[in-house]
C-alpha positions as CSV (number, residue, x, y, z in Angstrom):
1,X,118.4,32.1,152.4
2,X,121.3,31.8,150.0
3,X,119.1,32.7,146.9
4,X,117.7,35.9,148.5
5,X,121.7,37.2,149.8
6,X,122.2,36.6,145.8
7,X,119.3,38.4,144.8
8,X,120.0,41.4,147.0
9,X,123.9,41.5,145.6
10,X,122.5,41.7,142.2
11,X,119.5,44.0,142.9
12,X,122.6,46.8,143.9
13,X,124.4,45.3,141.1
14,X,121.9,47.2,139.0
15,X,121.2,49.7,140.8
16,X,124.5,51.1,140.9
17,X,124.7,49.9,136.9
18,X,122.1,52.2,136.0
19,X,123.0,55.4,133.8
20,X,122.6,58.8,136.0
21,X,119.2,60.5,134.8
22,X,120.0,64.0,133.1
23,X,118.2,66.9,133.8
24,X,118.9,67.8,130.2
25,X,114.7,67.3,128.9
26,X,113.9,69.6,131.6
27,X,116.8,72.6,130.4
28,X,115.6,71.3,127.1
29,X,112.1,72.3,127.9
30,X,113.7,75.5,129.8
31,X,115.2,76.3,126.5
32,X,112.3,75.8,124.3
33,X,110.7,78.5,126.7
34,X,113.0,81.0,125.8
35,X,112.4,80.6,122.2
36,X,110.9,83.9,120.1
37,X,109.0,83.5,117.0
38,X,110.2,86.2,114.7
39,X,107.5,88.5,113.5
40,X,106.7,89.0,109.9
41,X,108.2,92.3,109.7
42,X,111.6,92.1,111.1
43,X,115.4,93.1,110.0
44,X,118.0,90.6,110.4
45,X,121.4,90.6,110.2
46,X,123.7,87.4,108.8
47,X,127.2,87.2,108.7
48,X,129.0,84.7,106.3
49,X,132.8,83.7,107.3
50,X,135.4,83.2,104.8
51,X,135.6,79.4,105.4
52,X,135.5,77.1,108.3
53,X,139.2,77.6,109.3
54,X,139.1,78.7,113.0
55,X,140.9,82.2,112.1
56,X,138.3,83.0,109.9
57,X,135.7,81.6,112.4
58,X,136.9,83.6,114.8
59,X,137.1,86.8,112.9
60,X,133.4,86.5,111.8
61,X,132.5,86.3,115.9
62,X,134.8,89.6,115.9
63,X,132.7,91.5,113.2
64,X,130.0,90.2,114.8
65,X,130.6,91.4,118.2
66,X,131.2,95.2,116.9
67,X,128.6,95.1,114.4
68,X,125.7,94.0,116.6
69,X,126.9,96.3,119.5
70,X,127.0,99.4,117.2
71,X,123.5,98.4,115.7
72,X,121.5,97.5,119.2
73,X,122.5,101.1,120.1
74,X,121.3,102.6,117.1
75,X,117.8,101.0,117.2
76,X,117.1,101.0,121.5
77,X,115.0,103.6,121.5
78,X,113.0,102.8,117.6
79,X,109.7,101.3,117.9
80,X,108.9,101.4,114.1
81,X,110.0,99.2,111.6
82,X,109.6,102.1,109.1
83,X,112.3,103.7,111.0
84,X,114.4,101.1,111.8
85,X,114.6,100.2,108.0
86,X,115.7,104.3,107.4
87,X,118.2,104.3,110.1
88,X,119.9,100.7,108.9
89,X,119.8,101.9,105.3
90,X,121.3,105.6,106.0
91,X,124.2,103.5,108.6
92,X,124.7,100.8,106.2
93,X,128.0,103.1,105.2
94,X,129.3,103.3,108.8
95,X,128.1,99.2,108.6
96,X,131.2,98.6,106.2
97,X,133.4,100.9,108.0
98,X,132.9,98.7,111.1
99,X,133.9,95.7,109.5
100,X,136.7,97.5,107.4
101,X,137.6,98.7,111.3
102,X,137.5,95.1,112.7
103,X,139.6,93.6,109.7
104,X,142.6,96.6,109.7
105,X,142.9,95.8,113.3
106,X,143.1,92.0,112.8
107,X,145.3,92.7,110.0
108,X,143.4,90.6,107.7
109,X,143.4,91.6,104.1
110,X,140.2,89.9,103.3
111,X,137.5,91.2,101.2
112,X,134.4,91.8,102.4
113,X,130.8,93.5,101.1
114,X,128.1,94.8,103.3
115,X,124.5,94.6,101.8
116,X,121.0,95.3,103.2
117,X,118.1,94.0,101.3
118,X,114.4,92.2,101.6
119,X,116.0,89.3,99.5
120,X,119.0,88.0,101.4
121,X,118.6,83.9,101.1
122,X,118.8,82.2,105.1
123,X,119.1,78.5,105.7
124,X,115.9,76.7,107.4
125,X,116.9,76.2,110.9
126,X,115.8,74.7,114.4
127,X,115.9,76.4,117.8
128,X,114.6,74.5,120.5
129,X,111.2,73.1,119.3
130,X,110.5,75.9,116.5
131,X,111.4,75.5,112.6
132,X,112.5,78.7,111.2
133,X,111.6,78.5,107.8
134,X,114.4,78.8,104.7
135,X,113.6,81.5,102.5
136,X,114.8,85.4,101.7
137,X,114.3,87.6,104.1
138,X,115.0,91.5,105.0
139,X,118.5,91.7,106.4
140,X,121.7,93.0,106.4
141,X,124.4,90.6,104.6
142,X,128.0,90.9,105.8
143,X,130.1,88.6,103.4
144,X,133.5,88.3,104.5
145,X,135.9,86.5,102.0
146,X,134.8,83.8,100.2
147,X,131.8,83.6,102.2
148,X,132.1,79.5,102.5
149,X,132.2,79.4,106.2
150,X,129.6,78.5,108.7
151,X,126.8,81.4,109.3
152,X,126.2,83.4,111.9
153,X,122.4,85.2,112.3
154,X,120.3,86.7,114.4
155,X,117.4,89.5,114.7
156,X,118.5,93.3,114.5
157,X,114.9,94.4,114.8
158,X,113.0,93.9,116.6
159,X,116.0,93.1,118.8
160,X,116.2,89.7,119.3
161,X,119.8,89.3,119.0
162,X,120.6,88.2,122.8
163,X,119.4,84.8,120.7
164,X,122.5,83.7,118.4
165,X,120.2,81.7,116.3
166,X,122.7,80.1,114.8
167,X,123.1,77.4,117.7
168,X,120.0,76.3,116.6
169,X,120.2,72.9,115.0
170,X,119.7,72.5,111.5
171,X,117.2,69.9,110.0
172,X,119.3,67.2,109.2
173,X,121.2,66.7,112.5
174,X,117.7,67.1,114.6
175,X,116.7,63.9,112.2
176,X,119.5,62.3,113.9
177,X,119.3,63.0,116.9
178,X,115.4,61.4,116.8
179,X,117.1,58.6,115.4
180,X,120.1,58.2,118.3
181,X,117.0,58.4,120.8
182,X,114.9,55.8,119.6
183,X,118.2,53.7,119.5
184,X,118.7,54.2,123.5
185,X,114.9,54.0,124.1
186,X,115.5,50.4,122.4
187,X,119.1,49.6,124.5
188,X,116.7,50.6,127.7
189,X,114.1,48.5,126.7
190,X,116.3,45.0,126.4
191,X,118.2,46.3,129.6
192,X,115.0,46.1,131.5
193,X,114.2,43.4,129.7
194,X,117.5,41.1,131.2
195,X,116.6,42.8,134.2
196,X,113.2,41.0,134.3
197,X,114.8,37.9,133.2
198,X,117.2,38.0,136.1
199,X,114.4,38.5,138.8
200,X,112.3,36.1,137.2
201,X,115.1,33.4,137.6
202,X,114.5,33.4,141.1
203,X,111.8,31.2,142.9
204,X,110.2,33.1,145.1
205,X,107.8,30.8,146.5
């Protein structure tokens, strides 16, 4: 009697000891739903920051926020990539005024260079489950600064830029990640391990 009141106290011992399962693989596989594979012809836009400050972090999210807002109106109603190249191209002018706009109002006096090319270089980068690829790419470059800072990108057409690609997760840190989960796959595995052990102690006979 006394060795199953024991083994009762330490069955709730480990129940209540064991970690809360997340939900966070199924929003993960939630999230990987929502992912878009770019098409081959497609115009991007990609913002560089000054540096990594926070001020100049927080000014790229500024010229970000007018710039996409001014360009998703321009292109709503385009269905042809021919045209949305023509439009961006003619625009890129009022482009630079935008960001000129964004900085006289921040009172930054920052340099800054508005570009739109087929050869502007992106980092690879993963979004859910899919690799996008490194390589050059059609886009429209804002540099602000120095252009050191973190990057900012997403898809101008066709528009995909209700996805900030950006908070993606580059190659290196989904390595680690892998890594961290194999090691708490291994700490579960000796937990249940002791676990056994501890049940196993008992005579049940």
């Amino acid at each position: 009697m006394r060795k199953i009141t024991v083994a009762i106290i330490i069955f709730f011992i480990l129940l209540f000891s064991l970690p809360l399962v997340s939900t966070s693989e199924e929003m993960g596989s939630d999230a990987e739903s929502d992912v878009e594979v770019i098409p081959d012809e497609a115009i991007r836009l990609r913002i560089l920051a000054n540096s990594d400050k926070q001020d100049d972090q927080q000014l790229k999210r500024k010229v970000r926020d007018e710039v996409n807002a001014a360009i998703t109106e321009w292109v709503g109603d385009i269905t042809n990539i021919e045209q949305a190249r023509t439009m961006i191209e003619n625009r890129t002018p009022e482009i630079k005024k935008i960001v000129g706009d964004v900085l006289k109002e921040e009172n930054k006096e920052q340099s800054y260079n508005v570009e739109y090319g087929k050869n502007v270089t992106f980092p690879a980068k993963l979004y859910g489950s899919y690799l996008y690829p490194a390589g050059e790419y059609e886009a429209v470059l804002i540099t602000l600064g120095k252009g050191k800072g973190a990057n900012w990108w997403c898809v101008l057409f066709p528009p995909l830029c209700f996805l900030d690609f950006s908070n993606g997760t580059s190659v290196a840190e989904a390595e680690e990640k892998d890594e961290n989960k194999a090691d708490e796959r291994e700490d579960k595995e000796d937990k249940a391990e002791v676990k056994f052990f501890l049940f196993e102690w008992f005579d049940w006979s």
